[in-house]
Each structure stands twice: as C-alpha cells, then as structure tokens.
C-alpha positions in Angstrom: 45.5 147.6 -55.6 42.7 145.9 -57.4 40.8 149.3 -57.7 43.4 151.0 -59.4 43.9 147.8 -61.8 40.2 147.7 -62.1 40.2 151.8 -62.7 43.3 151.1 -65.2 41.3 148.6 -67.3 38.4 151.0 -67.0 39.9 154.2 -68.7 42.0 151.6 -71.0 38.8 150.8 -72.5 37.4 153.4 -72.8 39.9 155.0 -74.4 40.2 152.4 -77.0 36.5 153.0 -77.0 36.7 156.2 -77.8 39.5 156.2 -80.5 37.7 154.1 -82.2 34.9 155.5 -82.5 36.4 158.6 -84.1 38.8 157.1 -86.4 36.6 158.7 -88.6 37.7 161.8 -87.7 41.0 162.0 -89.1 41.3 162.8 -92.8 43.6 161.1 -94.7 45.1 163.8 -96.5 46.3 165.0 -93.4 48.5 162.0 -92.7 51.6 163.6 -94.1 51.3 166.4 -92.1 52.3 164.5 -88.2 51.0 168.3 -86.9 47.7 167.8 -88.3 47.4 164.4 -87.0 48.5 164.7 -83.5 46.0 167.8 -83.2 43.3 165.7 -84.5 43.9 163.6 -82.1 44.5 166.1 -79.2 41.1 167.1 -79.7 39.5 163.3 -80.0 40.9 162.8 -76.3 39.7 166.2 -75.1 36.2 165.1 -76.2 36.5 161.2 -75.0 34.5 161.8 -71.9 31.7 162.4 -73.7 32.0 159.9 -76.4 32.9 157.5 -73.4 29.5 158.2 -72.1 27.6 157.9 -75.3 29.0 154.3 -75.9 28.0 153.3 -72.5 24.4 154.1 -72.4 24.7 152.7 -76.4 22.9 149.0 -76.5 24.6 146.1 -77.7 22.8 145.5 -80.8 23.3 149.9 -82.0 27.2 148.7 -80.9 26.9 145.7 -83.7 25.1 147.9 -86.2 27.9 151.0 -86.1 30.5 148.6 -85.7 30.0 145.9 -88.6 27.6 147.6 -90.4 24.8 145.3 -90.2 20.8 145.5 -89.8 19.4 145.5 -86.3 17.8 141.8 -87.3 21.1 140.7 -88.4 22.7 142.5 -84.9 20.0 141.1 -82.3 20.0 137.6 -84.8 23.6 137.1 -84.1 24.3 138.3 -81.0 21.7 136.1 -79.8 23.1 133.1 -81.9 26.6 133.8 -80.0 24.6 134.1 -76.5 22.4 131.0 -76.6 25.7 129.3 -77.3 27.4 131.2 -74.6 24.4 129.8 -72.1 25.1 126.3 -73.1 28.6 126.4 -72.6 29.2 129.0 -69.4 28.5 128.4 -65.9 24.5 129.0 -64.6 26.5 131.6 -62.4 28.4 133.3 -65.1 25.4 133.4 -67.8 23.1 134.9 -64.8 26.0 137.7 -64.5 26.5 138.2 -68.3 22.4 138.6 -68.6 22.4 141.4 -65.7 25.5 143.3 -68.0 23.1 143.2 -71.5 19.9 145.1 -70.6 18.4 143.6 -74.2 19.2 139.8 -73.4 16.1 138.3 -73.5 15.3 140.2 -76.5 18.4 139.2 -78.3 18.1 135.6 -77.3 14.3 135.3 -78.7 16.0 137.1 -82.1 18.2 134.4 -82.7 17.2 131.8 -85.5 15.1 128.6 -84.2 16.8 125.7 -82.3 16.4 123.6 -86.0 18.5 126.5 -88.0 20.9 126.7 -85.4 21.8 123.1 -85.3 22.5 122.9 -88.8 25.5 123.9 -90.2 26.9 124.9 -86.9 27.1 129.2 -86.1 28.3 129.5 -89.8 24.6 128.3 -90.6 22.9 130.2 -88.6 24.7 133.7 -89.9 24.3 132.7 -93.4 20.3 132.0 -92.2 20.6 136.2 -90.8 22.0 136.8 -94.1 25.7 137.0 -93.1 28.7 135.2 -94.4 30.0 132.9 -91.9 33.6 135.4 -91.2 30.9 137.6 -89.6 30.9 135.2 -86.8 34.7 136.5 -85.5 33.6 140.0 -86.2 31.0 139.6 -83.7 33.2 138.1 -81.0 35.4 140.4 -80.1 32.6 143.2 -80.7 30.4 141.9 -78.4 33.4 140.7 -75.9 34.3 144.2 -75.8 31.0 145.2 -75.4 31.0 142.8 -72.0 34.0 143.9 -70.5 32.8 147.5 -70.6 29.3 146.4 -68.7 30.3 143.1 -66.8 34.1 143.4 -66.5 36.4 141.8 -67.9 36.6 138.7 -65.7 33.2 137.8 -67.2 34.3 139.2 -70.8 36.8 136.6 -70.0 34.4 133.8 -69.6 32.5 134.8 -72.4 35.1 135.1 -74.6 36.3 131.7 -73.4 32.8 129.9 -73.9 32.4 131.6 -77.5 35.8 130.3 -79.0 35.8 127.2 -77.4 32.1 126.6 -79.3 34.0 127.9 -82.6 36.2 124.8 -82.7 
C-alpha cells in the first residue's frame, strides 16, 4: 500500500511537473474554442514522459532560473541562503538526506552571501544583497520544495518545507 501511495505521489508530481512546464504551450486565443484547448492539452500529456524526464535530470538552480526568471548567481545565491537556513534548523539526519537529493549542494551553499550579509536584515537581506526583492523569498520555497519532493520525497520535502517557514516567522 505505501508503493502505490508513493507511485501515486510520484506521477502526481510529475504531472504537475509537466503541465507546468508547458503552460506555455497553449495560446490564448484558443481559449474560446474548449476543442482547441483540450487537444492542446491531449497532446501536453502524450509528451509528459519526456518532459518528466527532462525536469528530473534538470538541476536545481536551471529549475530556479526557468521558473522565477532569475540569474544563475541570483538561483545558486538564494537557494543556498534558504539551505544554510534549512541546516540550521532541520535535523543532522534530515539535512544529510536533503544534501544526497541536490547533487549541487555544496556549490549552492558556498553561493550564498557571507555569514555577516545573512545576519542582517534576516533572508529579506540577504535576497535584496542577490539583487532580489524580499517576495522572492516565497517564490523560492515552494520552487525548491517541489524541487525536493521530486528527488528526496516528499517526507523530506516535508521537513524542508517545515524548517524553511518556520525560519520565515
């Protein structure tokens, strides 16, 4: 039974995956027309394996960049802003496991501004220091949350999301 709910979340996200990354797709002028729509999105489906496998083997910080439209610095910057947080907040156990799910973790946590910048002024500092207005910050969340539960799982996207909001209040 925990298979098929672990299968279930599986293709759940990644056909939200998927969907969203071809919401693109559809052209507006066609919205009228349900017909148009619905075999717009017949054919979205038909090709979601593949886009499912592109956005796997995608990295976290090409996720943030397509996503929320930011640089890589601003990507790898923030993300590991959110991360170094994450480590001070989650279990030695559960920051171990989300660091096996990001292949770029180390990478991401030596991006993120210095200790000094990210003291001051909370994580609302440190994205206006990456250049980024401080609402970024819950764009990045449930971005890289997502991003978790399609590598990790989602009882460590759990904990991650968990340790993130809890450091937002």
């Amino acid at each position: 039974m925990k298979t098929v709910k672990l299968l279930m979340a599986g293709f759940s996200l990644s056909t939200t995956i998927s969907l969203a990354d071809h919401l693109h797709a559809f052209d507006l002028d066609t919205l009228s027309d349900t017909g148009g729509v619905l075999q717009q999105g017949e054919r979205i489906l038909q090709g979601g394996d593949a886009a499912t496998a592109a956005t796997s083997s995608t990295g976290l910080t090409e996720v943030l960049m397509q996503q929320l439209g930011v640089t890589q610095q601003q990507a790898q910057g923030g993300a590991g802003a959110l991360f170094q947080l994450a480590e001070s907040r989650m279990s030695a156990k559960d920051f171990t496991a989300l660091s096996n799910s990001i292949p770029d973790m180390q990478s991401l946590l030596g991006a993120a501004p210095a200790a000094g910048v990210l003291g001051s002024g909370g994580m609302a500092g440190t994205f206006l220091q990456l250049g980024l207005t401080p609402d970024m910050v819950q764009k990045f969340i449930p971005t890289i949350v997502q991003y978790v539960e399609g590598t990790g799982g989602s009882a460590l996207a759990t904990a991650l999301r968990s340790a993130l909001m809890g450091g937002m209040m």
